[in-house]
N, CA, C and O atoms as a printed pandas DataFrame, in Angstrom:
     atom_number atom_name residue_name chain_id  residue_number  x_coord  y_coord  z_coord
0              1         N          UNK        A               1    0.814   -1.186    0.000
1              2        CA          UNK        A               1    0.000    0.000    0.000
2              3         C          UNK        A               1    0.869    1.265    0.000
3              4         O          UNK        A               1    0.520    2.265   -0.627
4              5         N          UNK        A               2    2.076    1.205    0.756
5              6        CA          UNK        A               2    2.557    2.579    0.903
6              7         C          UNK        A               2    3.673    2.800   -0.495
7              8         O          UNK        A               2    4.284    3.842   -0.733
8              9         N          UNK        A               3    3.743    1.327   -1.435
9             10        CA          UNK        A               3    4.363    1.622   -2.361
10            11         C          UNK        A               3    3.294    2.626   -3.549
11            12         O          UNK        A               3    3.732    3.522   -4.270
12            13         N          UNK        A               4    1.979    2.212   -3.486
13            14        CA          UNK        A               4    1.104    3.089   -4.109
14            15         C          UNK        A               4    1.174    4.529   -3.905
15            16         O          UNK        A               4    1.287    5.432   -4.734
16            17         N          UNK        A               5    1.083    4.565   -2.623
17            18        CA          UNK        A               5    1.044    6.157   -2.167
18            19         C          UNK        A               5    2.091    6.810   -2.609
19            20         O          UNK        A               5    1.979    7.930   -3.107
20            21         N          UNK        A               6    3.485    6.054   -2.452
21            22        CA          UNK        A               6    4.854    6.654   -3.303
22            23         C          UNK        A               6    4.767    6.882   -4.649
23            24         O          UNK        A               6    5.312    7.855   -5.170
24            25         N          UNK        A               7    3.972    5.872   -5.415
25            26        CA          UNK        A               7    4.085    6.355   -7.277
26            27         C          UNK        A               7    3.144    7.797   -7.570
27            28         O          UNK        A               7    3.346    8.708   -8.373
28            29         N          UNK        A               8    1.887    7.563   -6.430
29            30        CA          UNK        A               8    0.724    8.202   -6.571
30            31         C          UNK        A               8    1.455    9.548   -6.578
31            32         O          UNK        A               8    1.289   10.230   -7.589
32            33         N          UNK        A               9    2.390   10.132   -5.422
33            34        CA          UNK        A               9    3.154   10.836   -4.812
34            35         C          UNK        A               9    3.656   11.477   -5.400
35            36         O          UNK        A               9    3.263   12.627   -5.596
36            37         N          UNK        A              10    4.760   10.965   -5.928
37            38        CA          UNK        A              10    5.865   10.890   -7.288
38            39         C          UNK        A              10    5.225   11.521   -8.355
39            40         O          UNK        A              10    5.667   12.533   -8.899
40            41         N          UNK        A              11    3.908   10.789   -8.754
41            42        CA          UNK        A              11    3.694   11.174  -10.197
42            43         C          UNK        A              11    2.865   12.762  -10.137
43            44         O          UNK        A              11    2.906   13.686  -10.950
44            45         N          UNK        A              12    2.054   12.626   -8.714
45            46        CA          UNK        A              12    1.597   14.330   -8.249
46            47         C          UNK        A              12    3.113   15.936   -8.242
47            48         O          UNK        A              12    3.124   17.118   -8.587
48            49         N          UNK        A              13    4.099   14.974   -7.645
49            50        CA          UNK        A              13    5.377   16.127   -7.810
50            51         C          UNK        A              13    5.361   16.500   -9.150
51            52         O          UNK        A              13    5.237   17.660   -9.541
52            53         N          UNK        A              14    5.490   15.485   -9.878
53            54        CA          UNK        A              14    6.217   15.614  -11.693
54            55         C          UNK        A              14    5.175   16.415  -12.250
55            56         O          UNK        A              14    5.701   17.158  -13.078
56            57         N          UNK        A              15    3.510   16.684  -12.166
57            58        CA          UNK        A              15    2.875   17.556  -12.528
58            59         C          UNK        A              15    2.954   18.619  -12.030
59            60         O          UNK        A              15    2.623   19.583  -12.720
60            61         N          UNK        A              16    3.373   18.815  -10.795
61            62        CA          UNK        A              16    3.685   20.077  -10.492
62            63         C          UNK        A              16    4.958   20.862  -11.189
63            64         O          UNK        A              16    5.028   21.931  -11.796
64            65         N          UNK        A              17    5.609   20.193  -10.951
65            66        CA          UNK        A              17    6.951   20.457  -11.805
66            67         C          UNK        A              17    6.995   20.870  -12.672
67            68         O          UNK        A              17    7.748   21.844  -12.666
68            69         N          UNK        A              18    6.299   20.558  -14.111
69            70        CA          UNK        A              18    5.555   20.284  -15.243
70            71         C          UNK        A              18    4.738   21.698  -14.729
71            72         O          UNK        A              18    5.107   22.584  -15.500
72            73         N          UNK        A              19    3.700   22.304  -13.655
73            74        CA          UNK        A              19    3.515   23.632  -13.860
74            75         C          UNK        A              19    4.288   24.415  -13.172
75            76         O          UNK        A              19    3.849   25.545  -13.389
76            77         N          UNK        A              20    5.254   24.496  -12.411
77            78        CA          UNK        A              20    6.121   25.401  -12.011
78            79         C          UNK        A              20    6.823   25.642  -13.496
79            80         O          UNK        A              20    6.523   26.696  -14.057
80            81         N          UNK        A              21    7.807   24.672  -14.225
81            82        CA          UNK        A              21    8.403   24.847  -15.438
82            83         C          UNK        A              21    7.339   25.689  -16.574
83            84         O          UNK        A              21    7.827   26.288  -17.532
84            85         N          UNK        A              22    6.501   25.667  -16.438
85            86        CA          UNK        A              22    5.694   26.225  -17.501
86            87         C          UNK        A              22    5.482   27.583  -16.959
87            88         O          UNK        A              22    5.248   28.501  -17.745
88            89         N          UNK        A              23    5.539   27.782  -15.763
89            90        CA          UNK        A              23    5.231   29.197  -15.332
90            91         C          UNK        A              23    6.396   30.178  -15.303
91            92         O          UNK        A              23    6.432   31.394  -15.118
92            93         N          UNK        A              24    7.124   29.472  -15.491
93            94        CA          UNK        A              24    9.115   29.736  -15.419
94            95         C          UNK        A              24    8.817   30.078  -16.588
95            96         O          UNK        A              24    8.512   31.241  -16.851
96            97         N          UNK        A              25    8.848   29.302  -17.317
97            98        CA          UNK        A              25    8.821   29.891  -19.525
98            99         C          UNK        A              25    8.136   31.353  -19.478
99           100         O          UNK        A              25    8.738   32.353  -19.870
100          101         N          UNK        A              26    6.829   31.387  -18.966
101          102        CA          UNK        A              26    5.858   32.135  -18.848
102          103         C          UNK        A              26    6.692   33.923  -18.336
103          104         O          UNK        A              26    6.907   35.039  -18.811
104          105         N          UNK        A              27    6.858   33.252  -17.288
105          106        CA          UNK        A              27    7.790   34.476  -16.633
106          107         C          UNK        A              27    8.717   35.317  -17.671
107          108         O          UNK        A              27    8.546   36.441  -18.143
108          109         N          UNK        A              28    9.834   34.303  -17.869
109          110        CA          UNK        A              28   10.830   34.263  -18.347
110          111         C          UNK        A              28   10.217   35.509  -19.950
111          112         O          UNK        A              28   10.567   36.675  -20.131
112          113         N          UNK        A              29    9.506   34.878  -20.596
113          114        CA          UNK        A              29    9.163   35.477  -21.863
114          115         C          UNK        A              29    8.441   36.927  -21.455
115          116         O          UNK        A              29    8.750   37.993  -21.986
116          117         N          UNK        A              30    7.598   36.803  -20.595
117          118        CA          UNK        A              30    7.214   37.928  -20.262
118          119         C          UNK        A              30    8.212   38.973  -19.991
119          120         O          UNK        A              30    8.170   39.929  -20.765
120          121         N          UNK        A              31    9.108   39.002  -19.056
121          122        CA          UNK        A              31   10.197   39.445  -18.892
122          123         C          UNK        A              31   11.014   39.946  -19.944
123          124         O          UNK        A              31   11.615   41.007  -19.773
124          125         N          UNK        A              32   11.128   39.191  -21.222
125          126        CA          UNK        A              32   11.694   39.277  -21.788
126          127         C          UNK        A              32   10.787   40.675  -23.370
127          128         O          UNK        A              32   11.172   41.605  -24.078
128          129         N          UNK        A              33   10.029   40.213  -23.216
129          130        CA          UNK        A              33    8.889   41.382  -24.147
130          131         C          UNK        A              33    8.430   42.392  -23.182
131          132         O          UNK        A              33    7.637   43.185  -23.692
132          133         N          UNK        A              34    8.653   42.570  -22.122
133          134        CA          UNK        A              34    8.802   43.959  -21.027
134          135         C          UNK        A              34   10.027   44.857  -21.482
135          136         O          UNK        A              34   10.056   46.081  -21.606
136          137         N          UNK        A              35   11.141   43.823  -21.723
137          138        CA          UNK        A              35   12.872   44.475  -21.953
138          139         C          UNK        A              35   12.347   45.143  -23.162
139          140         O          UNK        A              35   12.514   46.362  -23.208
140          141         N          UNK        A              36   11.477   44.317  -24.586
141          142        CA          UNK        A              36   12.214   44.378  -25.605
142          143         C          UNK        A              36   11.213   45.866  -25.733
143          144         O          UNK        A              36   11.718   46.866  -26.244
144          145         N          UNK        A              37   10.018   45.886  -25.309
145          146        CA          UNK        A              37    8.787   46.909  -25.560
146          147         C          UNK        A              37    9.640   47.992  -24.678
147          148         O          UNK        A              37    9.474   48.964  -25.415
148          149         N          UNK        A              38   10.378   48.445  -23.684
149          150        CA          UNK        A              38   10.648   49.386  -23.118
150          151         C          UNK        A              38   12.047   49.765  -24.063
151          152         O          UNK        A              38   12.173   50.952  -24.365
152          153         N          UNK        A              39   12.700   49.163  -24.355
153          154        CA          UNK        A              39   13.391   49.209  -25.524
154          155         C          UNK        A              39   13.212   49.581  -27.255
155          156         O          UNK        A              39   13.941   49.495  -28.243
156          157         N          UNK        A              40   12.222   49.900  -27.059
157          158        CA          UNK        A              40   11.010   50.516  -28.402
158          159         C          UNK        A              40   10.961   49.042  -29.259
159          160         O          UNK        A              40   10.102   49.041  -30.141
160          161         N          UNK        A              41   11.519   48.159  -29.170
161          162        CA          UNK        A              41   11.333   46.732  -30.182
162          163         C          UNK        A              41   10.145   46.157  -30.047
163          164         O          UNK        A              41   10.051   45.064  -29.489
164          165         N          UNK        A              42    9.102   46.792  -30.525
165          166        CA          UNK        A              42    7.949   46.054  -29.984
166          167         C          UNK        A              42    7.626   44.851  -31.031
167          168         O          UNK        A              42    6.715   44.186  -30.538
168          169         N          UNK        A              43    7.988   44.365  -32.177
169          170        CA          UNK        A              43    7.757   43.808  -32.757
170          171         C          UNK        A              43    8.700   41.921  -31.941
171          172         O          UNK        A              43    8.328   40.747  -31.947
172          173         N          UNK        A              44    9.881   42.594  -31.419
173          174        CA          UNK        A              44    9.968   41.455  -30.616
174          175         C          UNK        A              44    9.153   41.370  -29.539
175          176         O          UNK        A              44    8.486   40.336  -29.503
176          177         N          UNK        A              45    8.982   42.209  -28.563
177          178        CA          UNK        A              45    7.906   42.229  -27.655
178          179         C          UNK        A              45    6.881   41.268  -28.123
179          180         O          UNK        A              45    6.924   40.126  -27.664
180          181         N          UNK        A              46    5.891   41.616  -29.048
181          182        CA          UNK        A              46    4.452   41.028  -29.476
182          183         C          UNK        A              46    5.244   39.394  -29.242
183          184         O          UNK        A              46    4.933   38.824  -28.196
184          185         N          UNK        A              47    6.206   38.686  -30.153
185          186        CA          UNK        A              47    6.551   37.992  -30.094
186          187         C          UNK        A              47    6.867   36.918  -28.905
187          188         O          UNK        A              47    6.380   35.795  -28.778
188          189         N          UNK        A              48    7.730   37.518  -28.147
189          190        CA          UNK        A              48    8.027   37.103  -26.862
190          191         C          UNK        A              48    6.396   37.456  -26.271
191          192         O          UNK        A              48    5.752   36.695  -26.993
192          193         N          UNK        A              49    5.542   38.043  -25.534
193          194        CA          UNK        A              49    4.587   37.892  -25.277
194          195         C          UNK        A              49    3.766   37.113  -25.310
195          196         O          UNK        A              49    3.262   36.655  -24.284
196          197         N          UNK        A              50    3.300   36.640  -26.933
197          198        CA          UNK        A              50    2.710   35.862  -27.308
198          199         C          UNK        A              50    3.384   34.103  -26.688
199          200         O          UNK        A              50    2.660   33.221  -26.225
200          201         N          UNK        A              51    4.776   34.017  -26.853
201          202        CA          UNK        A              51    5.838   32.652  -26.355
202          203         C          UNK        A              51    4.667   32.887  -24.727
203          204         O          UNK        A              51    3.623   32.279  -24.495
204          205         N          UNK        A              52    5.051   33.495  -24.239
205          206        CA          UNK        A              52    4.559   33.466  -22.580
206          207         C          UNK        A              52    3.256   33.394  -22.458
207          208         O          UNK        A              52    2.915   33.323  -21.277
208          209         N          UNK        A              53    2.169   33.383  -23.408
209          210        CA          UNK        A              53    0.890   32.724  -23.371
210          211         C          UNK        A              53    0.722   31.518  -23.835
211          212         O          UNK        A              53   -0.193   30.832  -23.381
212          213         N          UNK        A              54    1.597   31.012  -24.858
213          214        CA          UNK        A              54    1.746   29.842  -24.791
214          215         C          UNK        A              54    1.763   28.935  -23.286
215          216         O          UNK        A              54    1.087   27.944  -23.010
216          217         N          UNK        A              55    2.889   29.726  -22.352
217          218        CA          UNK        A              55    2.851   28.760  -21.270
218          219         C          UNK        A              55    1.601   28.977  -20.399
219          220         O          UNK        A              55    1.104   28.083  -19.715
220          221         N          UNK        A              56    1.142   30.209  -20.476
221          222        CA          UNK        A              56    0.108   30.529  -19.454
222          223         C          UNK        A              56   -0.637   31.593  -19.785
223          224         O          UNK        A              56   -0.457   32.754  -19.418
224          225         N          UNK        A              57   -1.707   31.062  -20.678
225          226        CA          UNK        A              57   -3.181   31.685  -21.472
226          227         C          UNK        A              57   -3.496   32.773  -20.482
227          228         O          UNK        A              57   -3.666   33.943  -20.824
228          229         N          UNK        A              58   -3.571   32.322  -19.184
229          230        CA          UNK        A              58   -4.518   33.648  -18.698
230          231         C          UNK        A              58   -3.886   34.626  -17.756
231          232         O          UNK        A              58   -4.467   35.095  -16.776
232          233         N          UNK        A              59   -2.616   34.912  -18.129
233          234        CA          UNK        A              59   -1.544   35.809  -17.198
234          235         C          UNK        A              59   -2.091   37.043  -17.581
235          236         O          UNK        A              59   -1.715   37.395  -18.699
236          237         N          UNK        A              60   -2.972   37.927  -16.929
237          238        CA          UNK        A              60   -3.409   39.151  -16.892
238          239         C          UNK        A              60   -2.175   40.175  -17.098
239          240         O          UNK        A              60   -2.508   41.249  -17.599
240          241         N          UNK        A              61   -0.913   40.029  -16.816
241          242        CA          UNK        A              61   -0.188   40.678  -17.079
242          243         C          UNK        A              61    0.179   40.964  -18.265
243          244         O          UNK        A              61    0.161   41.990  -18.946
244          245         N          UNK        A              62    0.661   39.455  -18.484
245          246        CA          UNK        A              62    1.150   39.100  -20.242
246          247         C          UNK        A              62   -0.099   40.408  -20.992
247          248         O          UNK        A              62    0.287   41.509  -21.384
248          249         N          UNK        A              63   -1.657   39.924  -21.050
249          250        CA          UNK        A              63   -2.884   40.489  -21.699
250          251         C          UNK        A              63   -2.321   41.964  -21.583
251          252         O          UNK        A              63   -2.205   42.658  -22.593
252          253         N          UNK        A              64   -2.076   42.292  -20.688
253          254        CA          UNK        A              64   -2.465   43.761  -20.224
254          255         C          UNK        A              64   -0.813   44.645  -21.088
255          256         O          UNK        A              64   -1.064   45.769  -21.522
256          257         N          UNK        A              65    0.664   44.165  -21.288
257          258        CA          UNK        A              65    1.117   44.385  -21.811
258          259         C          UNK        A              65    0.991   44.396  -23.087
259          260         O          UNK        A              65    0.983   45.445  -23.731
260          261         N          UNK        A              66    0.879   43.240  -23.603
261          262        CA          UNK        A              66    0.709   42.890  -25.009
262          263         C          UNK        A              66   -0.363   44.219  -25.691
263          264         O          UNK        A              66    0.075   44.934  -26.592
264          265         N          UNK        A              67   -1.599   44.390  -25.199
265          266        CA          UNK        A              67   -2.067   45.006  -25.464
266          267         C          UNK        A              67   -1.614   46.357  -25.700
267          268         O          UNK        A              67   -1.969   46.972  -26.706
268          269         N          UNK        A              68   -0.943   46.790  -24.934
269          270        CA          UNK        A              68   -0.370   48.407  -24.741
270          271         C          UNK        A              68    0.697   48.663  -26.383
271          272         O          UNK        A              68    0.936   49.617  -27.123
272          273         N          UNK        A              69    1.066   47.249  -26.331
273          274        CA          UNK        A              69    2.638   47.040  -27.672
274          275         C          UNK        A              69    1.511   47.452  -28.935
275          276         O          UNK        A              69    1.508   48.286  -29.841
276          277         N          UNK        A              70    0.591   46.409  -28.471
277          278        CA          UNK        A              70   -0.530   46.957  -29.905
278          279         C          UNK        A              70   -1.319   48.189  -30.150
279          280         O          UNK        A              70   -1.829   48.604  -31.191
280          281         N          UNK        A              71   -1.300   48.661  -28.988
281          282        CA          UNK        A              71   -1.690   50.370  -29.051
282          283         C          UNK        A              71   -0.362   51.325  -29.840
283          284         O          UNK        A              71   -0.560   52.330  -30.523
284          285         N          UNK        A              72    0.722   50.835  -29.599
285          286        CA          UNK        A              72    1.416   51.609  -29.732
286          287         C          UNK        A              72    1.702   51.381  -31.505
287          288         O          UNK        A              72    2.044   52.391  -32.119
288          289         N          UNK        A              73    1.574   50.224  -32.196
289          290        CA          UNK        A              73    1.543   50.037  -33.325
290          291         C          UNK        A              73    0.312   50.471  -33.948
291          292         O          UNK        A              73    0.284   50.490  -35.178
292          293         N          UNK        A              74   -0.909   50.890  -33.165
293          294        CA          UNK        A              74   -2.018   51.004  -33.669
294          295         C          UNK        A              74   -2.801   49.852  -34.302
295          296         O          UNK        A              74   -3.577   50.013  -35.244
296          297         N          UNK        A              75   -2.577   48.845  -33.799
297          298        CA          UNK        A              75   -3.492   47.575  -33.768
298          299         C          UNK        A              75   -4.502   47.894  -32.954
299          300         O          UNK        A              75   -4.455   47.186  -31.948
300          301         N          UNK        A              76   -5.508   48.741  -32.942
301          302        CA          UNK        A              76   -6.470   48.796  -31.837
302          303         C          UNK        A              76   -7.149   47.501  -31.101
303          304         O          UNK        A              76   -7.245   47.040  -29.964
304          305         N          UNK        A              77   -7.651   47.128  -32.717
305          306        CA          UNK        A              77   -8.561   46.060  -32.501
306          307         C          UNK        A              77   -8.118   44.814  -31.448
307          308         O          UNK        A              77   -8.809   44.447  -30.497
308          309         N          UNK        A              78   -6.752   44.222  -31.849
309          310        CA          UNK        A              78   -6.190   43.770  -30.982
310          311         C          UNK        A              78   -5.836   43.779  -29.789
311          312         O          UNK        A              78   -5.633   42.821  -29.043
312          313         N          UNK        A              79   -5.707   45.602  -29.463
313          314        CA          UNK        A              79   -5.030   46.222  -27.930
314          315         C          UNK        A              79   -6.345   45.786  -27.677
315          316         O          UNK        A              79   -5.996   44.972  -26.822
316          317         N          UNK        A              80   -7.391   45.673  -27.708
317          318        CA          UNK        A              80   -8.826   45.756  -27.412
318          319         C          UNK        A              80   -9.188   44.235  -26.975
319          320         O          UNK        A              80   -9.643   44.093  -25.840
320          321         N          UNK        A              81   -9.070   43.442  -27.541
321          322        CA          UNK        A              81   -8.917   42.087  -27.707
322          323         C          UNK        A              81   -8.049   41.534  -25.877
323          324         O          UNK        A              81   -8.535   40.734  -25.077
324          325         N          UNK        A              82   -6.939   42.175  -25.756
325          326        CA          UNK        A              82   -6.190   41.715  -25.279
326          327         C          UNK        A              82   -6.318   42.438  -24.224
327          328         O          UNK        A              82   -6.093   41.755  -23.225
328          329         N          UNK        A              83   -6.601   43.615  -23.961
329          330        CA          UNK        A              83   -7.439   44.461  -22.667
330          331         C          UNK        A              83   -8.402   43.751  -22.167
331          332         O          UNK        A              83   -8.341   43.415  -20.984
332          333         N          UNK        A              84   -9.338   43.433  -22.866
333          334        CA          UNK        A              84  -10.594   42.681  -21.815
334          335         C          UNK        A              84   -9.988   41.161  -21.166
335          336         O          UNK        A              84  -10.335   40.578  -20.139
336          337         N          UNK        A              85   -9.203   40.877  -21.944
337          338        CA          UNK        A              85   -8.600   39.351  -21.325
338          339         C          UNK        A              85   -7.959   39.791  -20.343
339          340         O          UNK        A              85   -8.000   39.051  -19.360
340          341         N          UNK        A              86   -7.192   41.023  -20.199
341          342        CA          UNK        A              86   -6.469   41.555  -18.965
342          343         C          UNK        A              86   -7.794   41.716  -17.763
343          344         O          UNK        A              86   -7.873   41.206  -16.646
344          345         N          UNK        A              87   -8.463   42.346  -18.263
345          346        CA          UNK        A              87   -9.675   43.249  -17.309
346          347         C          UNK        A              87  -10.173   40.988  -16.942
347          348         O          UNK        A              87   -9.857   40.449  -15.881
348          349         N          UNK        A              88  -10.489   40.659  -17.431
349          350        CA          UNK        A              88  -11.244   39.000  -16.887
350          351         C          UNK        A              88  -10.151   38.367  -15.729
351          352         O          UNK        A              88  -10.498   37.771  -14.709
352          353         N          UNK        A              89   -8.923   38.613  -16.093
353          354        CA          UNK        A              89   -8.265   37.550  -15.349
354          355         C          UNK        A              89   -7.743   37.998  -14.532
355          356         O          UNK        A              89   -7.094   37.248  -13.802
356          357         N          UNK        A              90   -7.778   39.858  -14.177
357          358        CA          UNK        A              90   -7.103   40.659  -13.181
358          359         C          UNK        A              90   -8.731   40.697  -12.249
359          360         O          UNK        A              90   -8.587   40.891  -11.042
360          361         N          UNK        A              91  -10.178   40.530  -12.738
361          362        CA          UNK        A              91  -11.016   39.694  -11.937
362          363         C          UNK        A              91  -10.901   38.875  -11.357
363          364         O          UNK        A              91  -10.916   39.021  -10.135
364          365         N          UNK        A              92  -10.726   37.586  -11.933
365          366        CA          UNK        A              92  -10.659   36.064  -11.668
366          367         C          UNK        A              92   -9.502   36.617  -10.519
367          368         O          UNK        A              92   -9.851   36.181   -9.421
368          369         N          UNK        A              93   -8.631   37.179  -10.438
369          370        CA          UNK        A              93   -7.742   36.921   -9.653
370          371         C          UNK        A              93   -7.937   37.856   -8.006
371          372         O          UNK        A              93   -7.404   37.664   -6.914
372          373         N          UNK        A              94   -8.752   38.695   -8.386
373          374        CA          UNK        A              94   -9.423   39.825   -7.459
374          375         C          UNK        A              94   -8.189   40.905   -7.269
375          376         O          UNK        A              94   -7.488   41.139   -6.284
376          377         N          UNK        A              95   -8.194   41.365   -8.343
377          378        CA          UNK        A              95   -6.808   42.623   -8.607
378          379         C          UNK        A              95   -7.753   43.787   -9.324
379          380         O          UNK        A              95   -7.534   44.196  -10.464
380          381         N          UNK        A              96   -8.736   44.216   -8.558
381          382        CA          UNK        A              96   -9.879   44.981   -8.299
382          383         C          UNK        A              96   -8.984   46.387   -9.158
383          384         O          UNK        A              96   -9.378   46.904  -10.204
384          385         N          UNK        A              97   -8.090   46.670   -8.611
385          386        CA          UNK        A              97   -7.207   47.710   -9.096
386          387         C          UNK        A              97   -6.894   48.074  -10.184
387          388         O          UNK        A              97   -7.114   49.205  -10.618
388          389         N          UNK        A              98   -6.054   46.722  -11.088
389          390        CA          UNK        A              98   -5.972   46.864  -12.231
390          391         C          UNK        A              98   -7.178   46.345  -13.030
391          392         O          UNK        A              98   -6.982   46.645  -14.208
392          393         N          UNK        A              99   -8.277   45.728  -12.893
393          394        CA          UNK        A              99   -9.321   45.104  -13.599
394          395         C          UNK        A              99  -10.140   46.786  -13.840
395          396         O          UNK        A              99  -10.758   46.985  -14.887
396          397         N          UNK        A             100  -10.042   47.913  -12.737
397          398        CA          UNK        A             100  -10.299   48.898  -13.276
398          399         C          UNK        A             100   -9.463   49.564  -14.048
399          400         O          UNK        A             100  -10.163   50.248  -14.795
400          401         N          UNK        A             101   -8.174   49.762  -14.308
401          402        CA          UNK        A             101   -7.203   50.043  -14.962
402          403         C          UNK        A             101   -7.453   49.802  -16.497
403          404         O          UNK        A             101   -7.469   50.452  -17.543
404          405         N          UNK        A             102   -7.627   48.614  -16.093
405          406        CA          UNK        A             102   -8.100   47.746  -17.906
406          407         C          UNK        A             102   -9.175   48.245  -18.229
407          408         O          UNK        A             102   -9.184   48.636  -19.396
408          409         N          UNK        A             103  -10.574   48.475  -17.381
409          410        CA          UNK        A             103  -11.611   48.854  -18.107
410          411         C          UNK        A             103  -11.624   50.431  -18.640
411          412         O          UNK        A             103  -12.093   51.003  -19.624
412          413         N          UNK        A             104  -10.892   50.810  -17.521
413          414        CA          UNK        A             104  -10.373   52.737  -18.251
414          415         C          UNK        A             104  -10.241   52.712  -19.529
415          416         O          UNK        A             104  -10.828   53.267  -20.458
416          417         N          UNK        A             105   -9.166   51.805  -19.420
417          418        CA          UNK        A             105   -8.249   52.007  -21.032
418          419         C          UNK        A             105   -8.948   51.539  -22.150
419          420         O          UNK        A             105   -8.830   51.833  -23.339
420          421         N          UNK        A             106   -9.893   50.555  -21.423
421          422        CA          UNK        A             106  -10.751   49.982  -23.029
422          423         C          UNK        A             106  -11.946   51.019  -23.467
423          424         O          UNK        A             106  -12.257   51.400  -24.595
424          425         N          UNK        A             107  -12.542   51.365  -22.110
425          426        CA          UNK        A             107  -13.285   52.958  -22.663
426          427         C          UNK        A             107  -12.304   53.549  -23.205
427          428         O          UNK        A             107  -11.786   52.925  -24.131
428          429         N          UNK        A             108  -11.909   54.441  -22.976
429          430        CA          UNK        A             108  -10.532   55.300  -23.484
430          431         C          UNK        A             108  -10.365   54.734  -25.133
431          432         O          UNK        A             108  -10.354   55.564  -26.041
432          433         N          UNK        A             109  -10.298   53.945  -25.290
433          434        CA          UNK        A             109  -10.078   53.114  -26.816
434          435         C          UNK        A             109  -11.467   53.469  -27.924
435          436         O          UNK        A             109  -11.512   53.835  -29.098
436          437         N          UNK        A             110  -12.406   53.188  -27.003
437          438        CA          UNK        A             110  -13.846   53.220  -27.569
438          439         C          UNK        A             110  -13.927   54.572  -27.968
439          440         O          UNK        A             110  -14.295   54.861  -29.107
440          441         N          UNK        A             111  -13.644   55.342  -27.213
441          442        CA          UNK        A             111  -13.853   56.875  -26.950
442          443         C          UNK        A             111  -13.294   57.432  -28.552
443          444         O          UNK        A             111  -13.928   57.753  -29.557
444          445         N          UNK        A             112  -11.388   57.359  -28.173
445          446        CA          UNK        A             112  -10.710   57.801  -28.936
446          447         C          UNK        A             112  -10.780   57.242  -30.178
447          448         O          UNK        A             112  -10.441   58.192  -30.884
448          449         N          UNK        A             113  -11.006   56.289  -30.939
449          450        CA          UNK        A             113  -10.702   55.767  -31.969
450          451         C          UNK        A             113  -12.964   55.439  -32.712
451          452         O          UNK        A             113  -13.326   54.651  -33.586
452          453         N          UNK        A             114  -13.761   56.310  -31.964
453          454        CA          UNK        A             114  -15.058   56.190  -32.334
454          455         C          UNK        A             114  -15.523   54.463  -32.404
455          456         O          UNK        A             114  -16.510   53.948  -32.929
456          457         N          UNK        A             115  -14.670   54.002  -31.841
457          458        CA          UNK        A             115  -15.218   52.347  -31.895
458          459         C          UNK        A             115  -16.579   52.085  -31.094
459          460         O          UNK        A             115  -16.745   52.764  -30.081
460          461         N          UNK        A             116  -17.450   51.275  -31.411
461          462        CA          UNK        A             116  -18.615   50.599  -31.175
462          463         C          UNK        A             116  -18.467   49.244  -29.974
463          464         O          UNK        A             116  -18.093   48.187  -30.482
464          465         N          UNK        A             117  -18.682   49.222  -28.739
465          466        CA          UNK        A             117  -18.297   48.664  -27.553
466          467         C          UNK        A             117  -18.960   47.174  -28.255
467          468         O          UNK        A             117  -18.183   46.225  -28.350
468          469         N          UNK        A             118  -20.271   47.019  -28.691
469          470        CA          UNK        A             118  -20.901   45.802  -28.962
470          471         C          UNK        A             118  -20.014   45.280  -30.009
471          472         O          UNK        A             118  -20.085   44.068  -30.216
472          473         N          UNK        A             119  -19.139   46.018  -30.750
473          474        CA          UNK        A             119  -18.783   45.309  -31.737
474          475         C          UNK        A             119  -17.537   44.221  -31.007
475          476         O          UNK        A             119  -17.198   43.256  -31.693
476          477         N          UNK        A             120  -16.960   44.389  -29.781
477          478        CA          UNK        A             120  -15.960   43.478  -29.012
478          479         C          UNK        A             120  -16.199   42.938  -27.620
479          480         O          UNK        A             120  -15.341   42.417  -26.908
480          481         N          UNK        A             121  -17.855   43.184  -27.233
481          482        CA          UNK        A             121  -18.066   42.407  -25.894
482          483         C          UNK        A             121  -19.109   42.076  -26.298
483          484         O          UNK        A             121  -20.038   42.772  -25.889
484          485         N          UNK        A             122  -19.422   41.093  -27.104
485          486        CA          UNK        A             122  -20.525   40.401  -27.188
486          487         C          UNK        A             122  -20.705   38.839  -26.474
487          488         O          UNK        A             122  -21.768   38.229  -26.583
């Protein structure tokens, strides 16, 4: 019996592992499209960004940068896209603070650029 509990054990670490390592990538890329966007390279930015959702879809951070890189290229539609995923998961996470932050900026978007709110929260 207690050899069960050891594989059971074992094989619970290695998934963790498996998400610590994925949150490491996550980090890591993020980090790395923070450097390249404050560095005016936003075209690596988008890039690296995008790598760090690969590891972890709903990093409100990742959303909430990425988005800003696409404001600055004038991808609205996209900064827009990638704002409300910020504004959901800075919810989900109860980061009350920035989930208003995000919704500023996506008014602010609507405002400035005459966009139609139904046409991206449906």
């Amino acid at each position: 019996m207690q050899k069960v509990y050891a594989v059971i054990l074992l094989a619970g670490l290695g998934l963790f592992s498996d998400v610590d390592a994925q949150e490491k990538q996550a980090l890591e890329h993020f980090e790395r499209g923070a450097l390249f966007h404050l560095n005016g390279s936003n075209e690596k930015a988008i890039k690296e960004f995008k790598k760090s959702l690969l590891y972890n879809k709903k990093n409100p951070n990742t959303h909430f940068y990425l988005a800003l890189v696409y404001e600055v290229k004038s991808k609205i539609g996209k900064a827009i896209t990638h704002m409300l995923k910020a504004e959901k998961y800075f919810e989900a996470e109860g980061r009350t603070y920035w989930q208003e932050r995000s919704r500023k900026r996506i008014d602010e978007y609507y405002f400035i650029y005459g966009l139609n709110k139904e046409d991206f929260e449906k």
